[in-house]
N, CA, C and O atoms as a CHARMM CRD file, in Angstrom:
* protein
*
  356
    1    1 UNK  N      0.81500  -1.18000   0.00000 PROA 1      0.00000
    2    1 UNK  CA     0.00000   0.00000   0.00000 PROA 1      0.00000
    3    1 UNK  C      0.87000   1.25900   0.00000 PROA 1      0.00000
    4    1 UNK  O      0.62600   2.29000  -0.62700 PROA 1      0.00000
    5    2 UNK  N      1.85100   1.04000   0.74300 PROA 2      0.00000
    6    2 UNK  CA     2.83100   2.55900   0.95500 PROA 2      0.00000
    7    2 UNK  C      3.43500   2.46000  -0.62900 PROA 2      0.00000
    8    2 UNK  O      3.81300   3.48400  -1.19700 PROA 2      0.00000
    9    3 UNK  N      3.47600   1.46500  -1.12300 PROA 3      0.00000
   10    3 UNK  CA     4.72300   1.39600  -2.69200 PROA 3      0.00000
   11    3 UNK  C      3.13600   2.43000  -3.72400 PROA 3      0.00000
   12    3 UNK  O      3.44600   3.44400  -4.34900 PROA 3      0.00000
   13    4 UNK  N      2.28700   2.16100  -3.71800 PROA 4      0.00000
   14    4 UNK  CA     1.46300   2.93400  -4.42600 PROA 4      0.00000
   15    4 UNK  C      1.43500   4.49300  -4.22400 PROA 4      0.00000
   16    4 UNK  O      1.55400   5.33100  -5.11700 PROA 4      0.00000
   17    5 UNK  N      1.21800   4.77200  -2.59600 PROA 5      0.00000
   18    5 UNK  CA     1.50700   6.19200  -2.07000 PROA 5      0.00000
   19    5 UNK  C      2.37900   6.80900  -2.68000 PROA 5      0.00000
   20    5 UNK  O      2.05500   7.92000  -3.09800 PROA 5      0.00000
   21    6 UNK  N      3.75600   6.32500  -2.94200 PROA 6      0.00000
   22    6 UNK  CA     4.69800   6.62800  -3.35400 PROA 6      0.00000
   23    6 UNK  C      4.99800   7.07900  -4.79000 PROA 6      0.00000
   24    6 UNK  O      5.77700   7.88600  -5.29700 PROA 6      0.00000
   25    7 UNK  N      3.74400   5.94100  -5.39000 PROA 7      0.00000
   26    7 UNK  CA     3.92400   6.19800  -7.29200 PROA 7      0.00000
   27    7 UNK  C      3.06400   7.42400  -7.31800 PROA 7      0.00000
   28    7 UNK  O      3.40500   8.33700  -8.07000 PROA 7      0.00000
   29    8 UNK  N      2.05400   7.54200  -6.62800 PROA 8      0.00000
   30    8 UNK  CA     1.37100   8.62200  -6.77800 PROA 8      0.00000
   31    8 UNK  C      1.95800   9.67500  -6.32900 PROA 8      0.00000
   32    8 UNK  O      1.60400  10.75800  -6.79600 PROA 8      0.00000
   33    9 UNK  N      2.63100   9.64700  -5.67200 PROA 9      0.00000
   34    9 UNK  CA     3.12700  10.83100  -5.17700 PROA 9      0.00000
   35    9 UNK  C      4.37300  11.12100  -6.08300 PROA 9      0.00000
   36    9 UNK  O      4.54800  12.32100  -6.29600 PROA 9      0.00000
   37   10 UNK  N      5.25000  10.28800  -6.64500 PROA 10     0.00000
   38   10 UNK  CA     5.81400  10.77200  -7.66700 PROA 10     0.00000
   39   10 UNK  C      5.40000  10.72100  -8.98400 PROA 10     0.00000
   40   10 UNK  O      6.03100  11.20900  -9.92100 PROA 10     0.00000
   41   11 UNK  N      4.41400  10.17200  -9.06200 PROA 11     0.00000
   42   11 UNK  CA     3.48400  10.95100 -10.43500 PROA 11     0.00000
   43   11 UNK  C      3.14400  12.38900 -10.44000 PROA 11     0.00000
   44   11 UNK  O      2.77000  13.07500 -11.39100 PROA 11     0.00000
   45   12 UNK  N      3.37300  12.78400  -8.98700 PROA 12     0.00000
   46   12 UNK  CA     2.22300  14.24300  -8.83400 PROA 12     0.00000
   47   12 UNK  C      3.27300  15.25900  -9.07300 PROA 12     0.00000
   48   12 UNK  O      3.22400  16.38400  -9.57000 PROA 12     0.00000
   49   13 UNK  N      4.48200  14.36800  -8.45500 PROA 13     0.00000
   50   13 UNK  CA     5.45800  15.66800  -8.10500 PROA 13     0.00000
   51   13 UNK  C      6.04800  15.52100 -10.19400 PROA 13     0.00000
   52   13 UNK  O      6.54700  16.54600 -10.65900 PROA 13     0.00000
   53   14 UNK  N      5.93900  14.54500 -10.94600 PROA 14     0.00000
   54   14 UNK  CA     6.52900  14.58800 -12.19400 PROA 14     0.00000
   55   14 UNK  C      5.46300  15.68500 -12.58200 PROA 14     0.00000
   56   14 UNK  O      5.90300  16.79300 -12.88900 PROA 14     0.00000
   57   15 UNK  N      4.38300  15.52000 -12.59200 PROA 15     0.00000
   58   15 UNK  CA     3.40300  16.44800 -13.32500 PROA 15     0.00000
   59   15 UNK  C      3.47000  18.06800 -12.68600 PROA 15     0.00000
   60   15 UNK  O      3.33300  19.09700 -13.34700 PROA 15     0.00000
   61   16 UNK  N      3.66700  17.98700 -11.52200 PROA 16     0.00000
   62   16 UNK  CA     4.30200  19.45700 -11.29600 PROA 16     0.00000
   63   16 UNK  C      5.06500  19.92600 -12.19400 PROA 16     0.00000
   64   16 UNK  O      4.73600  20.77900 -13.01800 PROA 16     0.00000
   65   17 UNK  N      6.54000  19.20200 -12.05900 PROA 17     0.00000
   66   17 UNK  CA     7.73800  19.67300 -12.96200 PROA 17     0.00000
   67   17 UNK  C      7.11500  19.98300 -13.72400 PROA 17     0.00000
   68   17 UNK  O      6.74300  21.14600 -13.88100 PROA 17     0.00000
   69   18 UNK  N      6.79900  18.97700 -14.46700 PROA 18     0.00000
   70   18 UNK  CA     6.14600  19.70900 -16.42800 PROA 18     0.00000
   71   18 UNK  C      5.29700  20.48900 -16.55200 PROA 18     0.00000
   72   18 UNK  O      5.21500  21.12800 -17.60100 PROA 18     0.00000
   73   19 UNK  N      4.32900  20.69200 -15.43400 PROA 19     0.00000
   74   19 UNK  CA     3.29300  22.04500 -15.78900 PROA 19     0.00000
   75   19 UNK  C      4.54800  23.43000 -15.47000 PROA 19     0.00000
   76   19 UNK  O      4.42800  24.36800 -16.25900 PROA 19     0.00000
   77   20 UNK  N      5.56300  23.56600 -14.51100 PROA 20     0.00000
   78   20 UNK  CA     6.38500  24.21400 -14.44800 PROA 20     0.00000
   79   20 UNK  C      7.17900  24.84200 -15.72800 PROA 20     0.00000
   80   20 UNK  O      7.43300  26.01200 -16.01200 PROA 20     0.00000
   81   21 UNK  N      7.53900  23.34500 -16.53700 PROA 21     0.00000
   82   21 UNK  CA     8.38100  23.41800 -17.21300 PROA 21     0.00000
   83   21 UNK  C      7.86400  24.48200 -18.47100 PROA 21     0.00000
   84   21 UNK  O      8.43700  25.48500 -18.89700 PROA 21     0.00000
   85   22 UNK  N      6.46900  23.82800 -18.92500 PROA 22     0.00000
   86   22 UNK  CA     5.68800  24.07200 -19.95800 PROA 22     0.00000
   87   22 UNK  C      5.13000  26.34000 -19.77600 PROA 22     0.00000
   88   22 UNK  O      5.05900  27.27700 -20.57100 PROA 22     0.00000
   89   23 UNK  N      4.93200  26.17800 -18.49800 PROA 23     0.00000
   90   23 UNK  CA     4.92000  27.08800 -17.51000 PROA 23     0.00000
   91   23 UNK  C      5.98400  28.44500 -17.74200 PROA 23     0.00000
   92   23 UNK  O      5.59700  29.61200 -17.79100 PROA 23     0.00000
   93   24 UNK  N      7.31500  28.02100 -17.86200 PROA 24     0.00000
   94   24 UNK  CA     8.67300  28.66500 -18.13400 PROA 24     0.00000
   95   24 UNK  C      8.96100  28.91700 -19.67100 PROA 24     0.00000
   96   24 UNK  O      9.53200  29.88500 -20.17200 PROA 24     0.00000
   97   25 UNK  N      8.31700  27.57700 -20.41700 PROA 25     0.00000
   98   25 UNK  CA     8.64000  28.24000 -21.47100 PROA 25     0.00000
   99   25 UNK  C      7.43500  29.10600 -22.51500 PROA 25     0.00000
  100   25 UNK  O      7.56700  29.86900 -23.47200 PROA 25     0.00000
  101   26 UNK  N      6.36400  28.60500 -21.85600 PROA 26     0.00000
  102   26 UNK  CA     4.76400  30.18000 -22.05000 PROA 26     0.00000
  103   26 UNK  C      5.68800  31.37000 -21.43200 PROA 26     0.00000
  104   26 UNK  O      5.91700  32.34800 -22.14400 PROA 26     0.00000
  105   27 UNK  N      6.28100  31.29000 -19.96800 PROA 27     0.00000
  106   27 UNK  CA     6.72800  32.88100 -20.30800 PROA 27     0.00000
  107   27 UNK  C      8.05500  33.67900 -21.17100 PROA 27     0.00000
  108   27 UNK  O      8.56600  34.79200 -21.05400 PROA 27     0.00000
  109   28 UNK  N      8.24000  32.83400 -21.82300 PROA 28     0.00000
  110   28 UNK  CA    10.13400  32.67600 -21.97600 PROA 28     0.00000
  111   28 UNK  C      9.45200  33.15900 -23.92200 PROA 28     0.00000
  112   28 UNK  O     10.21800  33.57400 -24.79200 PROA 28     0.00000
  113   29 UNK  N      8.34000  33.00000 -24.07800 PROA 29     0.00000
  114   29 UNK  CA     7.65400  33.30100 -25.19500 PROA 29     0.00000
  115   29 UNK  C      7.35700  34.58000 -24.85900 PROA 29     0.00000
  116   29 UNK  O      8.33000  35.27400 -25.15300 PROA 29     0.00000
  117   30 UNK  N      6.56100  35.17400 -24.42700 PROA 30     0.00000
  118   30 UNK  CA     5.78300  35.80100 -23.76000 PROA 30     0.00000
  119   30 UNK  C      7.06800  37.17000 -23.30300 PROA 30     0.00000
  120   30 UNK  O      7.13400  38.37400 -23.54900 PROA 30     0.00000
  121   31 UNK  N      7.68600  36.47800 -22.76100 PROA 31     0.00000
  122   31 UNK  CA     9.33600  37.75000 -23.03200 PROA 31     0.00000
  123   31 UNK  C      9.92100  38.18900 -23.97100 PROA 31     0.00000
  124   31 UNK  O     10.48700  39.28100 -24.02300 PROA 31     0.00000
  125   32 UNK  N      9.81600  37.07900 -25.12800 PROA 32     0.00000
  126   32 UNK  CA    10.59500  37.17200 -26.16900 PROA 32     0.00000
  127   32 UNK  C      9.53800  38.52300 -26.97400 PROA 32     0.00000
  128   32 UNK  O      9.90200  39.62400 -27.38600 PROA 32     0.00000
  129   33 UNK  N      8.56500  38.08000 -26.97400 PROA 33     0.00000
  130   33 UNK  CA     7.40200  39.16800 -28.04800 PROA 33     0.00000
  131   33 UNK  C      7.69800  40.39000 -27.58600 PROA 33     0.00000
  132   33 UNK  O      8.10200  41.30800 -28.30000 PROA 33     0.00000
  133   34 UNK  N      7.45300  40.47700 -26.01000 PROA 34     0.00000
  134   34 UNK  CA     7.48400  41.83100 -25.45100 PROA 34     0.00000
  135   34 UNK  C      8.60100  42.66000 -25.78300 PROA 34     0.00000
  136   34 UNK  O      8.46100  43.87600 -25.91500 PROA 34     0.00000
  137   35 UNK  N      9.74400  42.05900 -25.93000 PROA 35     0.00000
  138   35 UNK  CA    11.02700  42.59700 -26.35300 PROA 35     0.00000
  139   35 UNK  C     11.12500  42.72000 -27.86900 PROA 35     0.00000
  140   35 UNK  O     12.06600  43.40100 -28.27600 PROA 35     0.00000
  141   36 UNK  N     10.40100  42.23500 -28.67400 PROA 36     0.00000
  142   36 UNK  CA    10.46900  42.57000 -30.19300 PROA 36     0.00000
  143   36 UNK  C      9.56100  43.43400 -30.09100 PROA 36     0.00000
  144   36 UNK  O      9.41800  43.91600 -31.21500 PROA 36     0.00000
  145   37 UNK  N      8.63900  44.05700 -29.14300 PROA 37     0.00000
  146   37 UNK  CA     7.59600  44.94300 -29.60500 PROA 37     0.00000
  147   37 UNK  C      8.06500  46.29100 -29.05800 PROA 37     0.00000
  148   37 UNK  O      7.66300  47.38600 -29.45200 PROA 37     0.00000
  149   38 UNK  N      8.95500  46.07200 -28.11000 PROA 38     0.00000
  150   38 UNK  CA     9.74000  47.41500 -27.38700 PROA 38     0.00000
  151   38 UNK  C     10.44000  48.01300 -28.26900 PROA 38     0.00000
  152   38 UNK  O     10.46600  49.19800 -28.60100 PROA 38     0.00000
  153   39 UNK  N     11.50500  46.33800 -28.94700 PROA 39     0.00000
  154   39 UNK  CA    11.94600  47.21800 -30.37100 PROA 39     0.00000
  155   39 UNK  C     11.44500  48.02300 -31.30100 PROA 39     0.00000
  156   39 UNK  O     12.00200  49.07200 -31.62300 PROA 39     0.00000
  157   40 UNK  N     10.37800  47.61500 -31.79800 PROA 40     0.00000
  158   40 UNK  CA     9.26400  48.00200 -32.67400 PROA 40     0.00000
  159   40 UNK  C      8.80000  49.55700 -32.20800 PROA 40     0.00000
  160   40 UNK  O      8.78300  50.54400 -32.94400 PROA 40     0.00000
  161   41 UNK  N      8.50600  49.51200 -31.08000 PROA 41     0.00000
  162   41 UNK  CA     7.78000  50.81100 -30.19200 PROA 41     0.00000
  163   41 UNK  C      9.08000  51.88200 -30.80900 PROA 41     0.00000
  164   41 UNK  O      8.94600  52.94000 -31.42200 PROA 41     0.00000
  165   42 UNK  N     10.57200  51.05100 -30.32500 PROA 42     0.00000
  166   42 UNK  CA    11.52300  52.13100 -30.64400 PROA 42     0.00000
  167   42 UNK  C     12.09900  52.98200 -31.82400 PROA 42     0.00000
  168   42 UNK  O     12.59900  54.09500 -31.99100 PROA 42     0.00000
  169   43 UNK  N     11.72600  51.74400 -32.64200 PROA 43     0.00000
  170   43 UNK  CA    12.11300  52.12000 -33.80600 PROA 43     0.00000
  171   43 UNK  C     10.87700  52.96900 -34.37400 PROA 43     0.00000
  172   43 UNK  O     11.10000  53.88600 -35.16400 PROA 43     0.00000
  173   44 UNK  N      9.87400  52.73000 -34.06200 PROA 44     0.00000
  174   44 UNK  CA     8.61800  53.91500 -34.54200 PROA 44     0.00000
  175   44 UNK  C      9.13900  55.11300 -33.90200 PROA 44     0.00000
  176   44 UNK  O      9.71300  55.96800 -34.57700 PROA 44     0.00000
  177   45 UNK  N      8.98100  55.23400 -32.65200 PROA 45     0.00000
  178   45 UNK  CA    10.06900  56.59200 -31.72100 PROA 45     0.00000
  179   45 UNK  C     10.70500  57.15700 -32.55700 PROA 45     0.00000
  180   45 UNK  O     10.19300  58.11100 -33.14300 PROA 45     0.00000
  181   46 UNK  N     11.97100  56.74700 -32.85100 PROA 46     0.00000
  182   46 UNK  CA    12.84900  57.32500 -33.54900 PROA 46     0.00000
  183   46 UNK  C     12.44700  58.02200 -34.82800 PROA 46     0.00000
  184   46 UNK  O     12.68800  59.20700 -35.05800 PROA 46     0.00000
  185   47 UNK  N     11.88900  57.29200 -35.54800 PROA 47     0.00000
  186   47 UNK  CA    11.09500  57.63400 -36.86700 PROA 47     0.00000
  187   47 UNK  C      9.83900  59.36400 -36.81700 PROA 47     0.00000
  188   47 UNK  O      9.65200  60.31700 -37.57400 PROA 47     0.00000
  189   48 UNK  N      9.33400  58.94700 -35.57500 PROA 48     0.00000
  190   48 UNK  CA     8.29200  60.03900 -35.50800 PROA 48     0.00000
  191   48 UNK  C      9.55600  61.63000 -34.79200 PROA 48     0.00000
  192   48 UNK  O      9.38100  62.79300 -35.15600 PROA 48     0.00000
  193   49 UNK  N     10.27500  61.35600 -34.15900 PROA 49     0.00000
  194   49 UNK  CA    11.02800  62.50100 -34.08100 PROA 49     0.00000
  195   49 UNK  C     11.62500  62.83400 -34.56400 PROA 49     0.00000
  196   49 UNK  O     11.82300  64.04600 -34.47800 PROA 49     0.00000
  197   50 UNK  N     12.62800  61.79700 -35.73500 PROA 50     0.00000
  198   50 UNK  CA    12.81000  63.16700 -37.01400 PROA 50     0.00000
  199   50 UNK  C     12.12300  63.17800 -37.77600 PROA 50     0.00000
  200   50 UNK  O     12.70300  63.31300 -38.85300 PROA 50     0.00000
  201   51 UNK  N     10.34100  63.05700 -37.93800 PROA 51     0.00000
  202   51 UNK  CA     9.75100  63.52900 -37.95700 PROA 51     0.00000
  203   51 UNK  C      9.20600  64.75800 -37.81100 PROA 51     0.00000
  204   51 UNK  O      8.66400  65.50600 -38.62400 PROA 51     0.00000
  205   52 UNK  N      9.54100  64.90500 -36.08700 PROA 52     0.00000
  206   52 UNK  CA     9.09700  65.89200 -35.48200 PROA 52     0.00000
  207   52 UNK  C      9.64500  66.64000 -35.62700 PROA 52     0.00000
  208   52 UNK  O      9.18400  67.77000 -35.79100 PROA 52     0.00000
  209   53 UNK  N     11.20600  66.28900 -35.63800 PROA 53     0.00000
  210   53 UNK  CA    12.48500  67.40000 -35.90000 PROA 53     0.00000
  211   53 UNK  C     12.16600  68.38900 -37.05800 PROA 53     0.00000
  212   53 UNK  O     12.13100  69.61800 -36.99800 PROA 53     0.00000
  213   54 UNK  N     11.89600  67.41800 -38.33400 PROA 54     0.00000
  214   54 UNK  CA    11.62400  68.35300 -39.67400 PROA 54     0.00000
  215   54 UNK  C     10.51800  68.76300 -39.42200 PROA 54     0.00000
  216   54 UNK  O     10.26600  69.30200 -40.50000 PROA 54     0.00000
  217   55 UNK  N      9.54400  68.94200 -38.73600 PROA 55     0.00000
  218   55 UNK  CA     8.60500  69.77500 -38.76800 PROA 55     0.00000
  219   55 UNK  C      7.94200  70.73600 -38.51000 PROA 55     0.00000
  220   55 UNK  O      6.97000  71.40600 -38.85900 PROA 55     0.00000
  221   56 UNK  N      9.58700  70.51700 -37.02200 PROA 56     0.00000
  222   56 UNK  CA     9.67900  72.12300 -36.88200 PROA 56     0.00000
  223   56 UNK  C     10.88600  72.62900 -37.17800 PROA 56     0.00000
  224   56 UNK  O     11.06900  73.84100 -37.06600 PROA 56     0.00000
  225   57 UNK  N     11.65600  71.98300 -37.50000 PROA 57     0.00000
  226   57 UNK  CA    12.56600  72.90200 -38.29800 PROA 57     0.00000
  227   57 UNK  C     11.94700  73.77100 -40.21400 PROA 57     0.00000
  228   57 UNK  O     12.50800  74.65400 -40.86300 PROA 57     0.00000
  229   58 UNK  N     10.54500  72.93300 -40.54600 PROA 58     0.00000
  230   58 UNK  CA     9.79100  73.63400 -41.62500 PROA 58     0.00000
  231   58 UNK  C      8.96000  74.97600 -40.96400 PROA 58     0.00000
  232   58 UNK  O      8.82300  75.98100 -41.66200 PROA 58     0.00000
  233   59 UNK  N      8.51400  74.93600 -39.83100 PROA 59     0.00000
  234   59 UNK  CA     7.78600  75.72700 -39.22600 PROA 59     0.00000
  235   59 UNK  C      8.66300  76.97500 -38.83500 PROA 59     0.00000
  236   59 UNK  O      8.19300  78.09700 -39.02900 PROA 59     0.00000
  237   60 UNK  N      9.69300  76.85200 -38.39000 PROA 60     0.00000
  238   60 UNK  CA    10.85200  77.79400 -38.37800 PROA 60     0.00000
  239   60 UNK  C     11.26400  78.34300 -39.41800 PROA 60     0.00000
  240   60 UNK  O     11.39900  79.56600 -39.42900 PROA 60     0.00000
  241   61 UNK  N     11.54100  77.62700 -40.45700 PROA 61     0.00000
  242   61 UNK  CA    11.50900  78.48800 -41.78800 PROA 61     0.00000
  243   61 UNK  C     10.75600  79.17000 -42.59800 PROA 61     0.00000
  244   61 UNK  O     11.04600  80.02800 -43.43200 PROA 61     0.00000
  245   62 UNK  N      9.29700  78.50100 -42.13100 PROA 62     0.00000
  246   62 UNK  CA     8.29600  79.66100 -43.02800 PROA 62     0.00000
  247   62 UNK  C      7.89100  80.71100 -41.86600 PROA 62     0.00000
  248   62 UNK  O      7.08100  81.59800 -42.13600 PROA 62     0.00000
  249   63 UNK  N      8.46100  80.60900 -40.56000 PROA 63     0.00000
  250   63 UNK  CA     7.98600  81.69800 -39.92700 PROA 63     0.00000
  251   63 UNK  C      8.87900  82.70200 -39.99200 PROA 63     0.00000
  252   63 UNK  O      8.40700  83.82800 -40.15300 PROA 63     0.00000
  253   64 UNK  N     10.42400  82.55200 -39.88200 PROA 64     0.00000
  254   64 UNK  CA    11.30300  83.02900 -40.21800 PROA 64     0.00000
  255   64 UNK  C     10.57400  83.93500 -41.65800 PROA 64     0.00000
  256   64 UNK  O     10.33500  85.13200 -41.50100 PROA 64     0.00000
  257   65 UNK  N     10.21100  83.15800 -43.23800 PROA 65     0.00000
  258   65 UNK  CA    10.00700  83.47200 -44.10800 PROA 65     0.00000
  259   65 UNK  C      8.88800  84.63300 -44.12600 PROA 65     0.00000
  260   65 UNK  O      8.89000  85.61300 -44.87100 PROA 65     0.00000
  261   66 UNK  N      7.96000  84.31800 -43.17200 PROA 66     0.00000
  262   66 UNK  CA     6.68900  85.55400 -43.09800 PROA 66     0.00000
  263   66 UNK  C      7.18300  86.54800 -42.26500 PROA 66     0.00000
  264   66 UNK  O      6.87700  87.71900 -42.48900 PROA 66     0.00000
  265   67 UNK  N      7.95700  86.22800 -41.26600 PROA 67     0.00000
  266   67 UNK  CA     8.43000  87.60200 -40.77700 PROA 67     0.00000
  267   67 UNK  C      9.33900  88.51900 -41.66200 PROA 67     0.00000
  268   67 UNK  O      9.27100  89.72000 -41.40000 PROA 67     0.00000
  269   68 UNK  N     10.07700  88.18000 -42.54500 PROA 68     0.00000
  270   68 UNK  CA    10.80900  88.58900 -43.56200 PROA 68     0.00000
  271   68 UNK  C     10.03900  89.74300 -44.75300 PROA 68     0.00000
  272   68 UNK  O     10.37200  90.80300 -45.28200 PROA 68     0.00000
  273   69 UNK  N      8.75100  88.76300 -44.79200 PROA 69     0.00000
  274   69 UNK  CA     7.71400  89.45100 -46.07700 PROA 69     0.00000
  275   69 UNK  C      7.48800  90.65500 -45.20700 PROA 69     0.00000
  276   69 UNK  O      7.59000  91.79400 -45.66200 PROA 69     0.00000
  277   70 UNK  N      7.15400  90.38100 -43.84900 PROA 70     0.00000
  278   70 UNK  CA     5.78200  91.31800 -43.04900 PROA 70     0.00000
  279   70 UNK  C      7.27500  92.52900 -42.87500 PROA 70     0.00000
  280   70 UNK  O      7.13100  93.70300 -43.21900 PROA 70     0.00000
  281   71 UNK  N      8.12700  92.20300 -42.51700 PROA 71     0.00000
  282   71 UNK  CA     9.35000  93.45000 -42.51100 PROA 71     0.00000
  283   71 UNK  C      9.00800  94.77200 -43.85900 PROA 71     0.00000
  284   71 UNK  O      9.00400  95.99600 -43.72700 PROA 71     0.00000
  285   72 UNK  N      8.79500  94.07500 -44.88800 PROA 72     0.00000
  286   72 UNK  CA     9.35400  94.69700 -46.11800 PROA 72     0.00000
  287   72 UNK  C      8.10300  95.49500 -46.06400 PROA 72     0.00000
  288   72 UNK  O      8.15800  96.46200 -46.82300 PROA 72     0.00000
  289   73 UNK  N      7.05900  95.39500 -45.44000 PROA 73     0.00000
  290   73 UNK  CA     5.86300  96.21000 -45.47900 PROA 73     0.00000
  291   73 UNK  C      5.90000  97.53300 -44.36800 PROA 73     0.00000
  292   73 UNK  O      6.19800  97.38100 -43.18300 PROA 73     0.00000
  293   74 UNK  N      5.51300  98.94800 -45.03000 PROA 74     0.00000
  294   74 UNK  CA     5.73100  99.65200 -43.79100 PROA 74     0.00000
  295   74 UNK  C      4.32800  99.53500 -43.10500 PROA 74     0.00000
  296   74 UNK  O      3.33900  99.12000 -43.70900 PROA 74     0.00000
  297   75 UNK  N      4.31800  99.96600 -41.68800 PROA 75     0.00000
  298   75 UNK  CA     3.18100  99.79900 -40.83100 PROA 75     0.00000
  299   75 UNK  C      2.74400 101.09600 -41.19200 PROA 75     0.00000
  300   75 UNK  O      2.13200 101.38600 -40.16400 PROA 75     0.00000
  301   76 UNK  N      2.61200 102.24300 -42.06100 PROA 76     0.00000
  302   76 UNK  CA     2.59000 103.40900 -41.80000 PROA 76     0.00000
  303   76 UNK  C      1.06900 103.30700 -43.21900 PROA 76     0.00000
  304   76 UNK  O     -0.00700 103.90300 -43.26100 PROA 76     0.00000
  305   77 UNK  N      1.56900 102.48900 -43.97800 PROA 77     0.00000
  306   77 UNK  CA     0.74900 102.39800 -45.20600 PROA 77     0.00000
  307   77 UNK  C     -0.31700 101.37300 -45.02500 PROA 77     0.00000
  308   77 UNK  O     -0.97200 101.01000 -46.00200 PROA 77     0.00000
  309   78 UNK  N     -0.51000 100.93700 -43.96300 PROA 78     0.00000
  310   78 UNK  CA    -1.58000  99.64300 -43.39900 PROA 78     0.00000
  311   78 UNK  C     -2.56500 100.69200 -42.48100 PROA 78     0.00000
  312   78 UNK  O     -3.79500 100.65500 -42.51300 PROA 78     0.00000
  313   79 UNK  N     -1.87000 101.50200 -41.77000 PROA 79     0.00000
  314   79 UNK  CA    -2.53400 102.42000 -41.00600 PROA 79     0.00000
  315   79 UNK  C     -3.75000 103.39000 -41.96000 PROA 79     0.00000
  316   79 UNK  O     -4.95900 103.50600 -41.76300 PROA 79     0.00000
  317   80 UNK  N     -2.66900 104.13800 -43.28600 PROA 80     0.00000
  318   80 UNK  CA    -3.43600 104.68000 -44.08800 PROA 80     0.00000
  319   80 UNK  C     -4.39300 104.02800 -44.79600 PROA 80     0.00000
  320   80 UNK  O     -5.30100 104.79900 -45.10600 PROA 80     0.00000
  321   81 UNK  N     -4.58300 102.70700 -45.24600 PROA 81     0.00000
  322   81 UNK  CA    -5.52700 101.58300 -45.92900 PROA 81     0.00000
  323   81 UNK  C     -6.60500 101.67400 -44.64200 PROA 81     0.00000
  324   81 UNK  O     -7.74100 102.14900 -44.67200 PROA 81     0.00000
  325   82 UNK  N     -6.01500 101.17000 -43.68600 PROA 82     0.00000
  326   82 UNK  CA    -7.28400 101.25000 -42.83200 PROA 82     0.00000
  327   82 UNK  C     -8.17800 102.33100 -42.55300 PROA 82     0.00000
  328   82 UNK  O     -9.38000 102.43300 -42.30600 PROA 82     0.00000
  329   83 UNK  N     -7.49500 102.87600 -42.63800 PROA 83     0.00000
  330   83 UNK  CA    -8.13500 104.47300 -42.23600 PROA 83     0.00000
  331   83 UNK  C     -8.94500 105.06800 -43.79200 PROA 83     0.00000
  332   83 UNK  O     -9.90800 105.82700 -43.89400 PROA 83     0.00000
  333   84 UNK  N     -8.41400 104.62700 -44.50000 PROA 84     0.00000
  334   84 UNK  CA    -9.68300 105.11900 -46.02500 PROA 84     0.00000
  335   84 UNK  C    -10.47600 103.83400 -45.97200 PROA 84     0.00000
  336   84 UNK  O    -11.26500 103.85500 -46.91800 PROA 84     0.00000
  337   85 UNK  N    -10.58300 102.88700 -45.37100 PROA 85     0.00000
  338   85 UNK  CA   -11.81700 101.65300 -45.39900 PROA 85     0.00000
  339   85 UNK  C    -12.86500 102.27500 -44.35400 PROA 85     0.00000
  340   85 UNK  O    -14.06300 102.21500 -44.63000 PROA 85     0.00000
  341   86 UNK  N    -12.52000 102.75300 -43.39300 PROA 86     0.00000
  342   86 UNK  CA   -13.29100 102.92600 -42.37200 PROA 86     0.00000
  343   86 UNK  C    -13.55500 104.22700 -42.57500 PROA 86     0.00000
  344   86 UNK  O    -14.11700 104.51800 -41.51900 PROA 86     0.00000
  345   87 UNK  N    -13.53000 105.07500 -43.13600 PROA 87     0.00000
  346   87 UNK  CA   -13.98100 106.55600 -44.42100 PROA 87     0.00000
  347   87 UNK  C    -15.05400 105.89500 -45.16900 PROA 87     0.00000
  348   87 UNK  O    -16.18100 106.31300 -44.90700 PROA 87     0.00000
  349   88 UNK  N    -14.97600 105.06000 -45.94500 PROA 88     0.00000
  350   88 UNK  CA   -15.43000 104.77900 -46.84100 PROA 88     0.00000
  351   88 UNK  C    -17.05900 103.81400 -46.19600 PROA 88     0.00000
  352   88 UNK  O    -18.13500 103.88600 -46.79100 PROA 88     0.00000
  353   89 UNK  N    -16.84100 103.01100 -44.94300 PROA 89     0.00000
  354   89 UNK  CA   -18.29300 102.62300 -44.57500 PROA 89     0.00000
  355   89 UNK  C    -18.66000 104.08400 -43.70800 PROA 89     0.00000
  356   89 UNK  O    -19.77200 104.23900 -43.20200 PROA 89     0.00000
C-alpha cells in the first residue's frame, strides 16, 4: 500500500515539474514578443522625431520666411488703408 503512495506521489510531483516546465517556457515566449515589440515601439520613436524634428525645423523656416515678407511692409501704409476703409463705410 505505501509502494502505491509513493507512485502517486511521484506521479504528482513529475506532473508538477512539467506544468512548471511548460509554464517557463509560455513565459520565456511571452518575453521574447514583449522585447520585439519594445523594439518596434523604438524604432517607430525614432522615426516620428525626425519627424518631429523636420517639422519644426519647416515651421521655423516659413515663420522666419513671413516675418521677412511682413518686414518689407511699412506699418505706416496699413494704417493709411485702414483708415480710407473705415472713411469709406
Amino acid at each position: 500500500m505505501l509502494v502505491y503512495g509513493l507512485i502517486c506521489l511521484s506521479l504528482s510531483l513529475a506532473g508538477v515539474a512539467g506544468l512548471q516546465f511548460f509554464y517557463l517556457a509560455y513565459l520565456e515566449r511571452v518575453d521574447r514578443s514583449r522585447k520585439n515589440r519594445v523594439r518596434e515601439l523604438e524604432q517607430h520613436c525614432k522615426y516620428l522625431a525626425g519627424r518631429l524634428r523636420d517639422a519644426e525645423r519647416q515651421i521655423t523656416e516659413q515663420t522666419d520666411f513671413i516675418e521677412a515678407i511682413y518686414e518689407e511692409f511699412d506699418t505706416e501704409d496699413e494704417e493709411e488703408i485702414w483708415a480710407d476703409v473705415i472713411e469709406e463705410r
